[in-house]
C-alpha positions as CSV (number, residue, x, y, z in Angstrom):
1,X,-4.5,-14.3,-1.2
2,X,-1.1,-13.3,0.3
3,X,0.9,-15.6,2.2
4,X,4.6,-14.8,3.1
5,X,6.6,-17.5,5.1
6,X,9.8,-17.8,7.4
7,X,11.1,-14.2,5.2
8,X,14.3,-13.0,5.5
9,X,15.6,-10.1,3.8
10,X,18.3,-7.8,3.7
11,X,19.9,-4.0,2.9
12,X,23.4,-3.3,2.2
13,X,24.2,-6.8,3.8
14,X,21.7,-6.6,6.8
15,X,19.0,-8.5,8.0
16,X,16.0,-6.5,8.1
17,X,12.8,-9.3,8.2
18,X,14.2,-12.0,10.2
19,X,11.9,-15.3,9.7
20,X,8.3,-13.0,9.2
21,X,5.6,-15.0,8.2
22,X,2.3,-13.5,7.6
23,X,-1.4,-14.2,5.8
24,X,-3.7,-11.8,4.1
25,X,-6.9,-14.0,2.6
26,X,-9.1,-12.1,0.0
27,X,-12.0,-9.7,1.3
28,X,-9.8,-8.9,4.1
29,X,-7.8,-5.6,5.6
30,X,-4.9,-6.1,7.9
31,X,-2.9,-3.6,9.9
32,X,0.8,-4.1,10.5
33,X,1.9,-1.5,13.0
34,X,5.1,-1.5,14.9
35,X,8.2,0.9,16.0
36,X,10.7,2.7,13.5
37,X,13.1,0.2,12.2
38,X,10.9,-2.9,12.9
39,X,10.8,-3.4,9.2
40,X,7.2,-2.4,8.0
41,X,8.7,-0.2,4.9
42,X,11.1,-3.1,4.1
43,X,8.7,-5.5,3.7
44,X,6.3,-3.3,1.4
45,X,9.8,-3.0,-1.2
46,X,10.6,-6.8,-0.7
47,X,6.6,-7.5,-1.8
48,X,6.9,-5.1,-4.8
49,X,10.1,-5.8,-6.1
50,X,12.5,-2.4,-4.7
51,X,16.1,-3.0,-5.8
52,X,18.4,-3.3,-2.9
53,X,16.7,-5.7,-0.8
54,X,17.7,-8.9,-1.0
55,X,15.7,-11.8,0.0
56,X,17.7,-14.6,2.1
57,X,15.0,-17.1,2.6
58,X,11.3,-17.7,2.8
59,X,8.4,-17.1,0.2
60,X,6.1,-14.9,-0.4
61,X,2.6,-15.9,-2.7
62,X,0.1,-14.1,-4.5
63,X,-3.0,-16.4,-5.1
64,X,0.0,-18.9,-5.0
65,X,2.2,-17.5,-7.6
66,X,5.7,-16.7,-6.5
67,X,5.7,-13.2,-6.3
68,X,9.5,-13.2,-5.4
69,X,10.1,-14.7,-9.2
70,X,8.6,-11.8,-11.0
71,X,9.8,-8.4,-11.9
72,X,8.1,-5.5,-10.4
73,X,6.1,-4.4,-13.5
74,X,4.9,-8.2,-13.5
75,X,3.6,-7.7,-9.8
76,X,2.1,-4.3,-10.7
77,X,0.5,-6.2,-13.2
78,X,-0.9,-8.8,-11.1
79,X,-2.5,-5.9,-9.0
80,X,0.2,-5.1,-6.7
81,X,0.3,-2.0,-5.7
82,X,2.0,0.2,-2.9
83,X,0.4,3.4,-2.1
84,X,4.2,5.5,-0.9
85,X,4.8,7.2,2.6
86,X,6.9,10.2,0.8
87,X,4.8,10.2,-3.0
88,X,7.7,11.0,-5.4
89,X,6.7,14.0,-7.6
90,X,8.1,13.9,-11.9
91,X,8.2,17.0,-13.2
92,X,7.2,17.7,-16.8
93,X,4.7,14.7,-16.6
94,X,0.9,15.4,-16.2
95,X,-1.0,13.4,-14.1
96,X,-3.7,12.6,-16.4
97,X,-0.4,11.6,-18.6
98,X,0.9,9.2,-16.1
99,X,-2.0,7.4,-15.0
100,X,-3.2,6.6,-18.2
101,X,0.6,5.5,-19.2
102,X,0.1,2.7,-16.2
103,X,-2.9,1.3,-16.5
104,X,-2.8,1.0,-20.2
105,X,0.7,-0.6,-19.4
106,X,-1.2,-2.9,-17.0
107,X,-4.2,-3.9,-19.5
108,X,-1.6,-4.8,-21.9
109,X,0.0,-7.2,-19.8
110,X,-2.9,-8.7,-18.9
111,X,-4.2,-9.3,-22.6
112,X,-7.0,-6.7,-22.1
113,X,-7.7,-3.8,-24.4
114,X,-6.3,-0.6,-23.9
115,X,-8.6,2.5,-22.7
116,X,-9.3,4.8,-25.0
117,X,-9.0,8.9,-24.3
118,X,-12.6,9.4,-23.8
119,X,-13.0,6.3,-21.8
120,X,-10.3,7.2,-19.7
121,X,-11.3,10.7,-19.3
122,X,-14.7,9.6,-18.3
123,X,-12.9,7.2,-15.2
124,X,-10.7,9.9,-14.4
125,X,-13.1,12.6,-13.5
126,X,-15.3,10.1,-11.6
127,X,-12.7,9.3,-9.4
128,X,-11.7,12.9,-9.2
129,X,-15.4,13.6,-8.3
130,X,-15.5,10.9,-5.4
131,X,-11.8,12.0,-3.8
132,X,-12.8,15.9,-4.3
133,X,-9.6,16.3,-6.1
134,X,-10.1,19.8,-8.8
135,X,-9.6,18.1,-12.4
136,X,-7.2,20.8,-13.1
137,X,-4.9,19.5,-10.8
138,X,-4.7,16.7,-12.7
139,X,-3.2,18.2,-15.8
140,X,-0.3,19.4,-13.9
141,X,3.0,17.5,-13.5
142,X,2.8,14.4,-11.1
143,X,2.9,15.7,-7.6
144,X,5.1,18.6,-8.1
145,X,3.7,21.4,-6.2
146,X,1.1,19.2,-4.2
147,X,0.6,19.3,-0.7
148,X,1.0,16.4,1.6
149,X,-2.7,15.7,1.5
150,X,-3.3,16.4,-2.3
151,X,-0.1,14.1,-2.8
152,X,-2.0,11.1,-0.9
153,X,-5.1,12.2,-2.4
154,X,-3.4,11.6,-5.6
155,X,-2.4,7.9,-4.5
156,X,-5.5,7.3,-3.5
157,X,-7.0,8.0,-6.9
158,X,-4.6,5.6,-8.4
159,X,-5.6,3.5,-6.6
160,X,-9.8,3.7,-8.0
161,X,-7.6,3.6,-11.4
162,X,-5.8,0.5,-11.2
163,X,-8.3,-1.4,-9.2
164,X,-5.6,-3.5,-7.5
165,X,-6.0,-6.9,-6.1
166,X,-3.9,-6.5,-3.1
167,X,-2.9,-2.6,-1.5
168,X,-0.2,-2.2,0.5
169,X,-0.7,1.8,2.5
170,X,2.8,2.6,3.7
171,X,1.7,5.7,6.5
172,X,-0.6,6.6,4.4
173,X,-1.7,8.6,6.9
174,X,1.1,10.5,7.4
175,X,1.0,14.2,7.1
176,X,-2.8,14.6,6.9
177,X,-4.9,16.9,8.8
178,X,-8.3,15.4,10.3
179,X,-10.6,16.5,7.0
180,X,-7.4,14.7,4.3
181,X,-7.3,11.9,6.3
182,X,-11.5,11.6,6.6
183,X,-11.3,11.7,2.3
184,X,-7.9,9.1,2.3
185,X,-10.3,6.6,4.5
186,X,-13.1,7.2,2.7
187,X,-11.4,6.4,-0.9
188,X,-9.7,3.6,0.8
189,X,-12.9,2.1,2.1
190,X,-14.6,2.0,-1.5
191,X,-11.9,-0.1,-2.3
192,X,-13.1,-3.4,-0.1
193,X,-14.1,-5.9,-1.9
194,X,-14.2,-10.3,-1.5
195,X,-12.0,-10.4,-4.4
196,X,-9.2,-7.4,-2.6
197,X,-7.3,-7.4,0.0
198,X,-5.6,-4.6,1.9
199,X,-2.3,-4.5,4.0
200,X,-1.9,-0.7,6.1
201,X,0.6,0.2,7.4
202,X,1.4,2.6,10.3
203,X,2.5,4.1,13.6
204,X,-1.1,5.3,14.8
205,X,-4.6,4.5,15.7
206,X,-6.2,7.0,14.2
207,X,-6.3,6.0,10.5
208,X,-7.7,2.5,12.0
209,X,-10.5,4.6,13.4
210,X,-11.9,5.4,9.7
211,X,-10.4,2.1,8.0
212,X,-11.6,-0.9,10.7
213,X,-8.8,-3.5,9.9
214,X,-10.2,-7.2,10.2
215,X,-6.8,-8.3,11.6
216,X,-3.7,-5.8,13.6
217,X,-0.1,-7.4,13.2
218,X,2.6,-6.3,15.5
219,X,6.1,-6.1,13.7
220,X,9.1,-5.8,15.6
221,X,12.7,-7.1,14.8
222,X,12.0,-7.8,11.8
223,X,9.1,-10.8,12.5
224,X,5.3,-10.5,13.7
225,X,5.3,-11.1,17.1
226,X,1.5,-10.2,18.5
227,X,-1.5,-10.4,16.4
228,X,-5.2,-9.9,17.4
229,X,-8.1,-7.8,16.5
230,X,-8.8,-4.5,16.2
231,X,-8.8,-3.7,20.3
232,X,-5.2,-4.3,20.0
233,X,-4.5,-1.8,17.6
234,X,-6.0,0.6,20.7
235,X,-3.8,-1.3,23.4
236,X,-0.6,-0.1,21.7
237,X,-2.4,3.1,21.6
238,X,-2.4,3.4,25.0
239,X,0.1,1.0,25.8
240,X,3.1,1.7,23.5
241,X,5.6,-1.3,21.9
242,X,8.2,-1.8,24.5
243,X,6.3,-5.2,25.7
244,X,6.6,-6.7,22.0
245,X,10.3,-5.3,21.4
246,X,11.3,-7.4,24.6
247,X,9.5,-10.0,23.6
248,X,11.2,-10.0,20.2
């Protein structure tokens, strides 16, 4: 589903990704873990589209469509989506409001029908249901307010909206207790399917312990330099990155 080859990329005029290549087939969840500055964020905005990061070389396909050629919208559209480490809140927008504003927005680029209210409404509280997320909250403005939890809570929900094809988690994880993180992995495990594919990003084990990734990536100078099954998510557990950062 995703293949990205030989990418380099760069902020502000400096490299970041320095020749990463990595593959992502349908049906599949892969972990990308790695140390802080490695480039794990960078390569999340370079796959959606951020402005700011410039790609210097390389490719990078969905279901072997350029994804560097499109606009972000376009990407979204193609069932990109990035789930965000910090969730940005709007004020003055309700939830319910700016769901419904994107996937409509999606549907229309896709040549499908619009949802109506009811329809909508219907979708929205079954998700709500699953995610144990209190309607209410979604009638108040995007985020603002929300706790760390609620805020990834939110994502995830989104997430059951859109029905992406390919999810990228940046941390999602982070800032959870135990019992927000059990409900994250729980939404995020309804969401496998042979037609999906999932990309998770993160520091730690522990999500991995509730979402079993198929494949673990190590990142580190900006290019994958260790991959394996899940066991090696557990030896850099125990083990740390300072063997891969040499070796990169």
């Amino acid at each position: 589903m995703l293949e990205v080859s030989n990418l380099h990329a760069a902020v502000d005029g400096q490299e970041i990704l320095k020749g990463l290549s990595l593959e992502v087939p349908a049906g599949e969840v892969h972990a990308l873990m790695g140390p802080n500055g490695a480039g794990k964020s960078t390569l999340s905005y370079v796959l959606t589209g951020r402005e700011g990061y410039d790609v210097t070389a390389g490719s990078a396909t969905l279901d072997g469509e350029d994804l560097l050629a499109l606009a972000p919208d376009e990407r979204a559209a193609r069932g990109v989506f990035l789930s965000f480490q910090y969730p940005l809140e709007i004020p003055g927008v309700p939830a319910l409001t700016f769901v419904r504003t994107a996937l409509n927005a999606q549907r229309r680029a896709r040549g499908e029908p619009e949802l109506s209210a009811p329809e909508f409404l219907k979708l929205a509280r079954g998700a709500a249901q699953a995610l144990k997320i209190d309607f209410e909250m979604l009638k108040r403005p995007l985020n603002v307010g929300f706790s760390g939890g609620e805020k990834k809570r939110m994502e995830i929900l989104q997430m059951a909206m859109l029905s992406p094809r390919f999810l990228i988690l940046d941390e999602t994880d982070s800032g959870l207790d135990i019992d927000a993180l059990k409900i994250v992995a729980e939404g995020v495990n309804a969401l496998r399917a042979p037609d999906r594919a999932m990309l998770i990003i993160t520091h730690y084990q522990r999500l991995l312990d509730y979402v079993r990734p198929d494949r673990v990536h190590v990142l580190s100078a900006g290019r994958i330099v260790a991959s394996g099954g899940p066991e090696l998510a557990h030896e850099l557990e125990r083990e740390g990155y300072d063997k891969y950062a040499r070796a990169a």
